[in-house]
C-alpha positions in Angstrom: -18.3 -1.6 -15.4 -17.8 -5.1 -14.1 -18.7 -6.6 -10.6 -15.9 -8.3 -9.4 -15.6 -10.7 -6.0 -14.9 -8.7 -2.7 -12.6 -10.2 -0.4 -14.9 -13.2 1.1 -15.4 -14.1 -2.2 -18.8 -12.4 -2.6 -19.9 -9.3 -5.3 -19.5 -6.4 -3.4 -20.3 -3.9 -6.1 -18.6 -2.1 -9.4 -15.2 -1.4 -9.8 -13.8 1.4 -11.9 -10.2 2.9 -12.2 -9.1 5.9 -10.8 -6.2 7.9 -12.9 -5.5 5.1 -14.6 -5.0 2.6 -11.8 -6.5 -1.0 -11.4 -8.6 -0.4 -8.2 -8.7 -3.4 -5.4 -12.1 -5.0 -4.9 -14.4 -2.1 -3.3 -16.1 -2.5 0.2 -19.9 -1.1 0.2 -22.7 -3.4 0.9 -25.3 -1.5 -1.3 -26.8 0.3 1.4 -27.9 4.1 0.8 -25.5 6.3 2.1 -25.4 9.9 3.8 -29.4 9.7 4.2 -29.6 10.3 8.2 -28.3 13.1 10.3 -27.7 13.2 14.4 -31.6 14.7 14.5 -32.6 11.3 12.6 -30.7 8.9 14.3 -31.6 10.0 17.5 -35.7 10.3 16.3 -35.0 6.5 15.5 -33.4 5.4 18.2 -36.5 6.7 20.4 -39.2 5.1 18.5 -37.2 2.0 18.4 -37.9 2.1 22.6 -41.3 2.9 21.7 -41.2 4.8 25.1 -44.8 5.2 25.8 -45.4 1.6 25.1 -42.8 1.0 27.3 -44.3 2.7 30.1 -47.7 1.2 30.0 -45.8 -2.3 30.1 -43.7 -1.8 32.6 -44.6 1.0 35.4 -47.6 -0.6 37.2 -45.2 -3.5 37.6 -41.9 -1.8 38.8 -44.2 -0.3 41.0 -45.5 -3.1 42.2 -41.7 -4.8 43.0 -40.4 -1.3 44.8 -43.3 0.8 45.5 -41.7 4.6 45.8 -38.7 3.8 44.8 -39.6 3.4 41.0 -38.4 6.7 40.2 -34.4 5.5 41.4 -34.8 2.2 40.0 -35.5 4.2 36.5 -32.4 5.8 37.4 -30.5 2.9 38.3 -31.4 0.6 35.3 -30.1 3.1 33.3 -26.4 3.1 34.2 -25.9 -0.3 32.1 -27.4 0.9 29.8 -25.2 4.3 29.0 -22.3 1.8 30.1 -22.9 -0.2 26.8 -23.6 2.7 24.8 -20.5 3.9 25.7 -19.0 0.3 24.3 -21.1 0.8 20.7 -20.2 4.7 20.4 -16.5 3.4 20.7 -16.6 0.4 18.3 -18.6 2.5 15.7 -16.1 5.2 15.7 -13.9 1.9 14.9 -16.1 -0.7 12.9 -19.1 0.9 11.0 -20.5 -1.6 10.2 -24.3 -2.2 10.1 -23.3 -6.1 12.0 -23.0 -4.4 15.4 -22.4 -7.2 17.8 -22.5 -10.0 15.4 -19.3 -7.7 13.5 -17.6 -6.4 16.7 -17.7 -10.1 18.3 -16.7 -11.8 15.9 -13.8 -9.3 15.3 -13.1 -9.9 19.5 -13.8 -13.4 20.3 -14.0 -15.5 16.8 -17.0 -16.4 14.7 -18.7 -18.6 17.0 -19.7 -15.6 19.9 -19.8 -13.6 17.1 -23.0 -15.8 15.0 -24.6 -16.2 18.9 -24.5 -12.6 19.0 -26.3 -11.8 15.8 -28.8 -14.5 16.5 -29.3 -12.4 19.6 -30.4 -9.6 17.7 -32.4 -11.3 15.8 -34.3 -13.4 17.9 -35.1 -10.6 20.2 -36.2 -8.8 17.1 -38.9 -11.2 16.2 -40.0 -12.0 19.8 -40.7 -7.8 20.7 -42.4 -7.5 17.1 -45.1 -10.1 17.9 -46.0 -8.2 21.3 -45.8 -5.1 19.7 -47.6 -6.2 16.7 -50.1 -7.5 19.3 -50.6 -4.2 21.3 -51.0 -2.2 18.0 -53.9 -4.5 17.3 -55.5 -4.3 20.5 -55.6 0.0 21.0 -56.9 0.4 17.4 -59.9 -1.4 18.5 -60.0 0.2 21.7 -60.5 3.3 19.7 -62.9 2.2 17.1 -66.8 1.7 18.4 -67.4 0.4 22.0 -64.2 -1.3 22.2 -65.1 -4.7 22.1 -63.4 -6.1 19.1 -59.9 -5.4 20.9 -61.2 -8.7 23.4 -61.4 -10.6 20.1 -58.2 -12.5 19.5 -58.7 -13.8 16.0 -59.4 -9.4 15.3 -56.1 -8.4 17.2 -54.2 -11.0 15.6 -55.2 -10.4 12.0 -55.0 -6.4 12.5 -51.6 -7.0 14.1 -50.2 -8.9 11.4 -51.2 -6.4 8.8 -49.2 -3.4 11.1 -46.0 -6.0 10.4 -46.7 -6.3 7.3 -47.3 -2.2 6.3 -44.3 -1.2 8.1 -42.2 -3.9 6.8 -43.0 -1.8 3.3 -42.2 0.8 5.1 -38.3 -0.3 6.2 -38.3 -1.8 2.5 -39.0 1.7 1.1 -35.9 2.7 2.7 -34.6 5.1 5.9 -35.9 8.4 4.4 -39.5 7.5 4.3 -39.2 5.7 7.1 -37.3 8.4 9.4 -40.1 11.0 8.1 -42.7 8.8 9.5 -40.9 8.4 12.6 -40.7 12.0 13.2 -44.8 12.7 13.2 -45.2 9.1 15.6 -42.5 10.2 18.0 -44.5 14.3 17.8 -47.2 12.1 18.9 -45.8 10.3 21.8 -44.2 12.8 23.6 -46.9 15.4 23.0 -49.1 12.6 24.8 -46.1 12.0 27.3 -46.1 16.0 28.1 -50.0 16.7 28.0 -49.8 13.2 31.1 -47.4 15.4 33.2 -48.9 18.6 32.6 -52.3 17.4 33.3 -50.8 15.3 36.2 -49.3 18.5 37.7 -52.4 21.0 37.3 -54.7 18.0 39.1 -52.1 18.2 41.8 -51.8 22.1 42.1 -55.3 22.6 42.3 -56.2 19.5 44.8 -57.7 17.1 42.5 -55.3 14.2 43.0 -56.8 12.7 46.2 -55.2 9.8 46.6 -51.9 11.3 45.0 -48.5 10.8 47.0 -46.4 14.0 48.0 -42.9 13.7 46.2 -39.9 12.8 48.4 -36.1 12.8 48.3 -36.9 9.4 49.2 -38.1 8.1 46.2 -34.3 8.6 45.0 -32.8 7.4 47.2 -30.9 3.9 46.0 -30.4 3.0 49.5 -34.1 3.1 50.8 -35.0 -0.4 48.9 -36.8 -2.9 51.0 -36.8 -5.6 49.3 -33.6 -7.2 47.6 -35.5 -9.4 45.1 -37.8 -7.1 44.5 -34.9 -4.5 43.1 -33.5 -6.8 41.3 -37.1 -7.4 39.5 -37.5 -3.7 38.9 -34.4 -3.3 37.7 -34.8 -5.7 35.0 -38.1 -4.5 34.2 -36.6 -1.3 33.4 -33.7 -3.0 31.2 -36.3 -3.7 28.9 -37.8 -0.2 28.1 -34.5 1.4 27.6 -34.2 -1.8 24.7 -34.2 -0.2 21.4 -31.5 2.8 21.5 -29.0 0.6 19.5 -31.1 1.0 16.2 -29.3 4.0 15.4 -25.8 2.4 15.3 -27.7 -0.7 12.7 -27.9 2.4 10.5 -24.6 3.7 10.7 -23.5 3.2 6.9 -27.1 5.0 5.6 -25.6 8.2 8.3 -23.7 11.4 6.9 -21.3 10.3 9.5 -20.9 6.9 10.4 -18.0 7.3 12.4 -19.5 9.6 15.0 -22.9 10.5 14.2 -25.2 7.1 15.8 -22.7 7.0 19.0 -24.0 10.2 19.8 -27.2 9.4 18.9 -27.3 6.2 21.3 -26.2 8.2 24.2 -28.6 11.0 23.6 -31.3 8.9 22.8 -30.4 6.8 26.6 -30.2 10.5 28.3 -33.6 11.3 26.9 -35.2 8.2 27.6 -34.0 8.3 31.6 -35.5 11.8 31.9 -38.6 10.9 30.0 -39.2 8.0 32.1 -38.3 9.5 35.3 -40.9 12.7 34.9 -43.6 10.4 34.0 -43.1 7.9 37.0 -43.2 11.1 39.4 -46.1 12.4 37.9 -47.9 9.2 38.3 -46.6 8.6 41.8 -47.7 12.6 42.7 -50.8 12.1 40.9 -52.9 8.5 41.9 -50.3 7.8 44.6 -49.4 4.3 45.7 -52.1 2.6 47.3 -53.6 -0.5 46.4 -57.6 0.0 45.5 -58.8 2.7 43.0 -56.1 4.9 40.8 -53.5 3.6 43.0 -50.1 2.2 41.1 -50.0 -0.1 43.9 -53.3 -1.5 42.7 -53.3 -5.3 41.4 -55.7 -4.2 38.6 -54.1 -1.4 37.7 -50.5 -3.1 36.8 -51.3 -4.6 33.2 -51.9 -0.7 31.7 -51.6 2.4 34.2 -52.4 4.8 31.5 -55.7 3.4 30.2 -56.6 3.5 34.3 -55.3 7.4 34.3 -56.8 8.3 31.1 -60.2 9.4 32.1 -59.7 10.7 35.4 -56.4 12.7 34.3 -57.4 13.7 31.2 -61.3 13.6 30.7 -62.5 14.3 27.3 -59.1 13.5 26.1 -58.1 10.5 27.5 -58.1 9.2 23.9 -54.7 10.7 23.0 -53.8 8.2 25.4 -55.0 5.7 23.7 -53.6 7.3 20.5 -50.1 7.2 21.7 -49.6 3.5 22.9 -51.3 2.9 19.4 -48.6 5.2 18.3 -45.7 4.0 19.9 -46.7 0.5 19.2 -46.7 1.1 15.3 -43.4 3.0 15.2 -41.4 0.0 17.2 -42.7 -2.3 15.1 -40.7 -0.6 11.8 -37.7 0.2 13.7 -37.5 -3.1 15.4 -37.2 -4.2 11.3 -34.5 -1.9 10.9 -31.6 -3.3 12.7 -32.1 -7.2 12.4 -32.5 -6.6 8.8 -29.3 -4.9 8.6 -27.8 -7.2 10.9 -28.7 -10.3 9.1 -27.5 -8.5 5.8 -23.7 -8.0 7.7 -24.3 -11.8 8.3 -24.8 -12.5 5.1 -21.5 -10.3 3.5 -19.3 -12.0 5.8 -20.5 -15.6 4.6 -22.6 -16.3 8.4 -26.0 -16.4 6.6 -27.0 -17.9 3.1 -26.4 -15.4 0.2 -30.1 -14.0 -0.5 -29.7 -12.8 3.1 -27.2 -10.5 1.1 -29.5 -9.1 -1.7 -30.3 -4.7 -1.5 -32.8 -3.4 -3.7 -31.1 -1.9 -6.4 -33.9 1.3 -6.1 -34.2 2.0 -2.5 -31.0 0.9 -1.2 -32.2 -1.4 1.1 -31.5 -4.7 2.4 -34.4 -6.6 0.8 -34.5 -10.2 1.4 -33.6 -9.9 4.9 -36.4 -7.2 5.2 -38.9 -9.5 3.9 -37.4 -12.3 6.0 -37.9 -10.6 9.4 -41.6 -9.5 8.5 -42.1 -13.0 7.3 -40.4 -14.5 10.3 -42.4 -12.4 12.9 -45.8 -13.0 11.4 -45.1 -16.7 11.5 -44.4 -16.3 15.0 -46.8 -14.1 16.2 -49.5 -16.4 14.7 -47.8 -19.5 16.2 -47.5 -18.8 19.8 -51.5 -17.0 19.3 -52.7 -20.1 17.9 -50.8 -22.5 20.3 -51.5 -20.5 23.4 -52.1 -16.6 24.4 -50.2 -17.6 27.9 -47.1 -18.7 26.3 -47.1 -15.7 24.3 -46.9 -13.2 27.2 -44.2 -15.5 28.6 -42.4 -15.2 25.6 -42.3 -11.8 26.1 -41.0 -11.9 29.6 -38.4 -13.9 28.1 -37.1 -11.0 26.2 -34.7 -9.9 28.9 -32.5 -13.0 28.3 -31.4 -12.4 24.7 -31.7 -8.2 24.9 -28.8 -8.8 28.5 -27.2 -11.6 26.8 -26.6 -9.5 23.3 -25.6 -6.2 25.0 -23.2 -8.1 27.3 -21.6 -9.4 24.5 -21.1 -6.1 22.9 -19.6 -4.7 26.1 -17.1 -7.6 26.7 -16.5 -7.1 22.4 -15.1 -3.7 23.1 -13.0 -4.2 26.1 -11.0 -6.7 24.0 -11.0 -5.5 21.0 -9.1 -2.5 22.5 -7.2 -4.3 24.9 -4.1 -2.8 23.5 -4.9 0.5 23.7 -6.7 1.0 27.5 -3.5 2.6 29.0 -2.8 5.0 26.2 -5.2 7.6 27.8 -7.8 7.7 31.0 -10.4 8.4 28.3 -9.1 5.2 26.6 -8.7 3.0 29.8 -12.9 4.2 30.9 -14.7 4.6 27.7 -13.1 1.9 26.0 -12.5 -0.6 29.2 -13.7 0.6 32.3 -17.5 1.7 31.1 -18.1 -1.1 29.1 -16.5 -4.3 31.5 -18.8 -2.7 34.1 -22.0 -3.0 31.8 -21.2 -5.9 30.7 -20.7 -7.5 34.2 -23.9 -5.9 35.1 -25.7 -7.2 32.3 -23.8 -10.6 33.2 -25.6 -10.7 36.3 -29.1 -9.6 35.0 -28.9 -12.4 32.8 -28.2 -15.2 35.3 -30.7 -13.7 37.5 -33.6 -13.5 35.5 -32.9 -17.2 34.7 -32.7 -18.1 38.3 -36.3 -16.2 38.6 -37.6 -17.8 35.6 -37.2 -21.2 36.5 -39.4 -20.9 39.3 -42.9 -22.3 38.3 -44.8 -19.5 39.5 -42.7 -16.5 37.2 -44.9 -15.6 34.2 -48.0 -17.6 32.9 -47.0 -20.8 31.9 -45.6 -24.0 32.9 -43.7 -26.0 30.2 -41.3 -29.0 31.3 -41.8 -28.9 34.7 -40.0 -25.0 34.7 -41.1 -21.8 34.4 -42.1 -21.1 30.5 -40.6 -18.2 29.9 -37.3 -19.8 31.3 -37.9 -22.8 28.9 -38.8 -20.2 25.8 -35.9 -17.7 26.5 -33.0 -20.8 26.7 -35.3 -22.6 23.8 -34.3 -19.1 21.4 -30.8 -19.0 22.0 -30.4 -22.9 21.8 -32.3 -23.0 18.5 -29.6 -20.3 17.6 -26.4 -23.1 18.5 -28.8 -25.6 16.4 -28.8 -23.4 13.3 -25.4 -22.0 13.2 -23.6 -25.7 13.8 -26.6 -26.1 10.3 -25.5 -23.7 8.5 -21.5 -24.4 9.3 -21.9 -27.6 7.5 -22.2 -25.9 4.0 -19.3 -24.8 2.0 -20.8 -21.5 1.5 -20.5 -20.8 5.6 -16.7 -21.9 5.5 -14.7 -18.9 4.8 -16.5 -17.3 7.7 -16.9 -20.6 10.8 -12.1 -20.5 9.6 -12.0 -17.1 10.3 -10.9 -16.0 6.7 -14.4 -13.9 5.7 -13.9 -11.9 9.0 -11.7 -11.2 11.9 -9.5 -9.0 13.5 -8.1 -7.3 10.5 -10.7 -7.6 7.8 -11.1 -4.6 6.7 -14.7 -2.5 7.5 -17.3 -2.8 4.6 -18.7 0.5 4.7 -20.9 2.0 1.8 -19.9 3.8 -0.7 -22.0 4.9 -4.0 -21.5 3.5 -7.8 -19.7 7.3 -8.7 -16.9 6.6 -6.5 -17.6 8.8 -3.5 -16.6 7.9 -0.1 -17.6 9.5 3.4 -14.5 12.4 4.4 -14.0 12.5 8.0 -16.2 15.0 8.5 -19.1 13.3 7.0 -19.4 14.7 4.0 -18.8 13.4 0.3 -15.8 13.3 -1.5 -14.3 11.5 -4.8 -11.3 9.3 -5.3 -11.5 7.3 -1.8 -9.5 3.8 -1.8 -11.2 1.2 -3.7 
């Protein structure tokens, strides 16, 4: 059995004849196939949100920019969000191919938006895994002695670059170990997440909450927003913990379906996390109302971490499951924040955008190696960078996240609308799942975009100051210019050709999905079944 070149001119894998036919050049990547299920996909796509992190970032400080209205600006932050999963169910259905965006855009718009789109990914990849790397650190020592070792930096830091570095083995191991993890962290989370309401509602029932804040209608209503800039704030706030769903589609050749199986998954895993997120906001609300001293969300104090406020006073003797859970949700991010850019940058590297090692699976566990190495390597190195540079610049390179998550997802939206261009007025299901849901999601994502870097330029947004701007303005457009910088680099080598003319991929290339060394291809139905094309 021979390896012979695919049709960018790469090794795509063996061929062998089939009833005595000379086979055409086969189309699998290497990936494992057939290894995840809707109950997987979906466990992944929640950990990848890491919703009780997520939470503790963000709640004091939607709170903070809409007061009672938290609970509807949960809500409405959502609705771009479903919009776009709507755009990656219907491309996946179409292209599964573990590229996502950098695939689907390039297919849509050429392989410029295309690169810029997969640099998205990336980027805002390595950025989250620093923070997250960061927080993992931090709650460990919380929980270890009298806490004090999670206010050393050079501690945190070292402990949070050995979390990137155990569950980058992890990813390498491959999607079955790492999905069996996932399912005992996520246990943990929401059994933390649902112990918080419970506990919330008993304190309530039995008059315990005294400075608590009697639910309203009002708190839903979209209408009842005081403050213009202040919704717009909140709203991207809550962009940012609903990040993460789109790991499961990264994953769609390693699924038993790959067709139909992580578009489900996304939009289950969006539905869950809106309810999730909604529960836990009223509870809060209900429970240490709104004021600004004590308990109270609308408490300066309290914004940085509302749970390790809440612990003790909700929850007593078991506030540390708390504490437990952000540790929790921290950790499990970190490995599923690996999963997609890895896959993305190994997409990249088939279709001739990235050097060739970017290419390389492990011929054992099936998994993109090089690139999983790569993005533990590349986060580490960044995560140690902006800590030894400056602690301020990297909380404002966190804030910066926004840009690249609005500006990737946007892509993907306007992707889909013109990829199926053609086919919009063959149904209504057509014309608003594959046109209307998206284009709306994408406009809305549009504006989040150029609003946050309206806010950002402002010298008071975040902690820093860096050319006379506001730093996490200067870090967010910094990221996606270095991207520009680095694709023009890499188009200059005659590897890069075949893809920067449009010949490794475009419209009509045909999907590389996996298939396994005995000749078995995915039926439509998910299963396995011999003598597919080669």
């Amino acid at each position: 059995m021979t390896s012979q070149p695919d049709a960018t001119g790469g090794s795509a894998g063996p061929r062998r004849s089939h009833n005595g036919v000379v086979p055409g050049p086969p189309t699998g990547k290497g990936l494992a196939i057939a290894k995840l299920g809707l109950w997987g996909s979906t466990v992944i796509g929640l950990a990848s949100t890491a919703p009780v992190y997520s939470l503790v970032a963000t709640l004091g400080f939607v709170v903070a920019a809409v007061g009672a209205q938290a609970p509807i600006a949960f809500i409405i932050a959502f609705v771009p969000m479903l919009f776009i999963a709507f755009a990656y169910r219907e491309l996946n259905n179409r292209v599964p191919d573990c590229g996502t965006t950098f695939t689907w855009a390039t297919k849509a718009f050429g392989p410029i938006l295309g690169w810029m789109g997969g640099w998205g990914v990336a980027i805002a990849g390595i950025i989250v895994l620093a923070n997250l790397s960061q927080v993992a650190g931090t709650y460990l020592w919380l929980l270890i002695g009298d806490g004090s070792l999670a206010d050393n930096p050079w501690v945190v830091t070292a402990t949070g670059v050995v979390f990137i570095a155990a569950m980058t083995y992890v990813s390498y191991r491959g999607v079955e170990l790492g999905e069996r993890i996932q399912n005992i962290l996520l246990i943990i989370q929401y059994v933390a997440l649902a112990l918080f309401v419970v506990a919330a509602i008993w304190k309530i029932s039995t008059g315990q909450a005294e400075t608590g804040a009697t639910p309203e209608l009002s708190w839903f209503n979209p209408f009842a927003f005081e403050s213009y800039s202040g919704f717009i704030e909140a709203v991207l706030l809550c962009l940012f913990i609903y990040w993460g769903w789109d790991t499961c589609l990264a994953l769609n050749e390693e699924t038993k379906d790959p067709k139909r199986i992580p578009g489900r998954a996304a939009v289950l895993t969006c539905i869950v996390l809106v309810g999730t997120y909604v529960a836990v906001t009223v509870a809060a609300m209900a429970y240490a109302g709104l004021g600004d001293s004590g308990v109270g969300l609308g408490n300066p104090d309290n914004q940085d971490d509302i749970f390790l406020v809440l612990r003790d006073p909700l929850l007593g003797p078991l506030g540390f499951v708390l504490v437990i859970a952000v540790l929790v949700s921290a950790v499990s991010s970190t490995q599923t924040t690996i999963l997609p850019t890895a896959r993305g940058t190994l997409a990249m590297a088939v279709y001739k955008a990235l050097p060739h090692a970017f290419e390389n699976v492990h011929p054992k566990f099936k998994t993109p190696s090089f690139s999983t190495l790569m993005m533990g390597i590349a986060a580490t190195v960044y995560y140690v960078g902006m800590t030894l540079i400056s602690d301020n610049i990297l909380q404002d390179s966190i804030l910066s996240l926004g840009l690249a998550i609005a500006f990737y997802y946007a892509i993907t939206g306007f992707a889909c609308v013109w990829f199926f261009r053609r086919e919009l007025t063959r149904s209504a299901r057509d014309l608003w799942f594959k046109g209307i849901f998206p284009l709306l999601g994408a406009l809305m994502l549009t504006y989040a975009f150029v609003q946050s870097l309206i806010d950002m330029w402002d010298v008071d947004y975040g902690y820093t100051t860096l050319l006379g701007v506001g730093g996490a303005f200067v870090i967010g457009v910094g990221s996606l210019l270095l991207g520009v910088v680095l694709m023009v680099v890499w188009s200059r080598f005659g590897e890069a050709r075949p893809f920067f003319r449009g010949e490794a991929l475009n419209e009509d290339t045909e999907v590389l999905v996996p298939e396994d060394e005995y000749g078995l291809e995915r039926s439509v139905d998910g299963g396995l079944t011999s003598g597919g094309a080669w």
